[in-house]
N, C-alpha and C positions, 0 to 999 in steps of 0.2 A: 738883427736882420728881421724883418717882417715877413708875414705868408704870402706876401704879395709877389716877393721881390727873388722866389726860387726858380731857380734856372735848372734844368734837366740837360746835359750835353747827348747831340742826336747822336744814334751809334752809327757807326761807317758801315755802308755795307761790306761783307766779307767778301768771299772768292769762294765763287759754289765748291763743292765737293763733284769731286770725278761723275761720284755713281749717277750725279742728274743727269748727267749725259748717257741717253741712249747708248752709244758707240760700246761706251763702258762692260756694257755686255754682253761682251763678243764671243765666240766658242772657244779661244783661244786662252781665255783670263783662265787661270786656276779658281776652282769651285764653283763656277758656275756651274747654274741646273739645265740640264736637258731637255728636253721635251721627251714623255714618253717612248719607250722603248717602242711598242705598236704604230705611232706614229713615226717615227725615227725611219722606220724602216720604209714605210709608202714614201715617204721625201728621197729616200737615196735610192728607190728604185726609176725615181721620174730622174733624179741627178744626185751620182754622190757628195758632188760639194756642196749640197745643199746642206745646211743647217738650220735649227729652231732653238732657242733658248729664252729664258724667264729674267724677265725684270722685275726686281721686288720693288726697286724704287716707285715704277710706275703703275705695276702688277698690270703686263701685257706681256704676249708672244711677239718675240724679234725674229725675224725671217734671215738668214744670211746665207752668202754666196762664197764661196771661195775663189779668192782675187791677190794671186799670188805676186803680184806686180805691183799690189798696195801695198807701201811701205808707210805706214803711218805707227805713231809709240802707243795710239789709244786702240786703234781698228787691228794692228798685226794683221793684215795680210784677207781681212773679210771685209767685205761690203754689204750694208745693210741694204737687204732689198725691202721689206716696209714693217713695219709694226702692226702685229693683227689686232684689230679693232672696226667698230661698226663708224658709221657715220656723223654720230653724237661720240667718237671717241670712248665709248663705253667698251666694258671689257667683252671678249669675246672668247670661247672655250675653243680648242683644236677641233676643225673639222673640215668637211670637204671644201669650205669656203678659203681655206690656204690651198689649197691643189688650183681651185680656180682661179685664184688671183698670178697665180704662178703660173699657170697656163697660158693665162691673158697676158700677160707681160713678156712672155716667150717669144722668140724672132720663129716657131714650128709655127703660131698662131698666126701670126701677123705676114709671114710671107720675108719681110726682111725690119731693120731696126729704123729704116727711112718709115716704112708704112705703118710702123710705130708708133711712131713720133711724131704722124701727118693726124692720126687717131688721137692723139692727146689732144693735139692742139685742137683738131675740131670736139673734140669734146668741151673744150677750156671755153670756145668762141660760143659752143650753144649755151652752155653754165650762165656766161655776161649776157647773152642776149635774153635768157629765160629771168635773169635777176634783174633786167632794166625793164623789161617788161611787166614783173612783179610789181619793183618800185614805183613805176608813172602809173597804174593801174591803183595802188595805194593812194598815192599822192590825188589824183581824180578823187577817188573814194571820202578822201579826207576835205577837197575844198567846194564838193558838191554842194553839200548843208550850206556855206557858206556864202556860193553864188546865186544859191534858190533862195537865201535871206534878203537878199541885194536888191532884188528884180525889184522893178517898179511894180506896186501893189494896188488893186481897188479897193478903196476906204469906204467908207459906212457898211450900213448894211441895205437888203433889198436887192431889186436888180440894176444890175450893172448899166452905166453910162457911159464906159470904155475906159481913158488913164484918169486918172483924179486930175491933171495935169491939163488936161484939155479944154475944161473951162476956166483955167483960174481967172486969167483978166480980161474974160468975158463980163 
């Protein structure tokens, strides 16, 4: 057999492991970490079912609710309310930026879970409209150089006769 003629067989992909899954680490699982005691305590004075706990997989604060109506084999009984993290997904340390996102999210905030939900959406509506705005604003940006190439131009040099075009079969 020649060097030419070796074959490598692709590997299958597997079946992720549990722990990718955020859900995985819910306050429920045994050994999971807590979030500090000092913090621990500001979350269950705004709501005791409120929980925080550490993902190593992802190395992020998971926020969770107690949702005793959830019957799921991975969640038991919590609902993830969000992953703390910045905008770039970069990690974020415990601070007053969970109380706020928790406050924001609260129907005491909001008045009820409809004026919630009107609040996303008009959020979600100005997002597409500030990102299509971006884009066509790019795209101009990008075929400007190209239509100022284009334009009919005065040739030679000295002063101008008006389009090159104008005397040709004169």
């Amino acid at each position: 057999m020649s060097a030419n003629n070796i074959t490598i067989p692709l590997a299958k992909p597997g079946k992720p492991e549990p722990a990718v899954n955020v859900w995985f680490w819910n306050p429920q699982r045994y050994g999971i970490d807590h979030g500090p005691e000092w913090f621990t305590k500001r979350l269950h004075n705004i709501d005791p079912e409120l929980e925080v706990t550490w993902s190593p997989m992802h190395e992020r604060w998971l926020v969770w609710a107690k949702s005793p109506k959830l019957v799921h084999p991975v969640c038991q009984g919590w609902r993830l309310l969000f992953v703390h993290h910045d905008r770039d997904h970069n990690y974020l340390p415990l601070s007053e930026l969970v109380f706020a996102r928790i406050f924001e999210a609260s129907v005491f905030a909001q008045g009820s879970a409809k004026a919630y939900f009107d609040r996303i959406i008009d959020e979600q509506e100005r997002d597409d409209v500030r990102k299509e705005t971006r884009l066509s604003t790019e795209a101009i940006d990008r075929a400007m150089p190209q239509f100022d190439y284009s334009k009919i131009k005065v040739s030679g040099y000295g002063p101008s006769n008006g389009s090159k075009f104008s005397t040709f079969f004169a």
